[in-house]
C-alpha angles and dihedrals in degrees: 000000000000120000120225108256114253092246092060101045088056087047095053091048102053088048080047094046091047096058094057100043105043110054115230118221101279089045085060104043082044089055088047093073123110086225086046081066095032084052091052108048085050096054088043083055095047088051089044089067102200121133123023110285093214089070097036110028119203097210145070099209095184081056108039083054099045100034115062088192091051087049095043097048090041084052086045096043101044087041087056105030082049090053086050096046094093091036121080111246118246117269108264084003124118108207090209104063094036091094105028118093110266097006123139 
C-alpha cells in the first residue's frame, strides 16, 4: 500500500479548502434569497440562547423542510452566531448580519 506523496495531499486539500470558503454560483444566488436571510437570523437567534425556545421557537420547521435557502442560511447562521457566542460582539456591529450578503 502506497501513501499519497506529501506535495499532493497539500495539493488535494487546498483544492479541497478553496471549495468550502469561497461560494460557487448556486451557493450565491442561494444566499440571495430573502429566506436565505430570514433562515439566518433564525439560526443566529437559536445559537443566541435567550429566552425559552419553547415559548419562542427559532425555527420555522415547514420551512426549514421545504426551502433549501432558508435551511442553508438557519445552518450558516447558527454555525457563525454559535462561534461568536464566547467572544464580545463588535461595538455598533451586529454579529448576525456580518456574514451574511448585504448585512450590515
Amino acid at each position: 500500500m502506497r501513501l499519497f506523496p506529501a506535495s499532493l495531499t497539500i495539493l488535494v486539500a487546498t483544492a479541497l479548502t478553496g471549495c468550502m470558503l469561497f461560494p460557487g454560483p448556486e451557493e450565491r444566488a442561494l444566499q440571495k434569497n430573502p429566506n436565505f436571510r430570514e433562515g439566518y437570523e433564525d439560526g443566529c437567534a437559536a445559537a443566541g440562547g435567550g429566552a425559552n425556545p419553547r415559548e419562542q421557537p427559532y425555527r420555522d420547521d415547514a420551512l426549514y423542510s421545504s426551502d433549501a435557502a432558508y435551511r442553508s442560511g438557519w445552518n450558516d447562521g447558527h454555525a457563525v452566531c454559535r462561534s461568536q457566542t464566547n467572544t464580545p460582539a463588535s461595538p455598533g456591529g451586529n454579529p448576525a448580519l456580518s456574514g451574511v450578503p448585504g448585512g450590515q
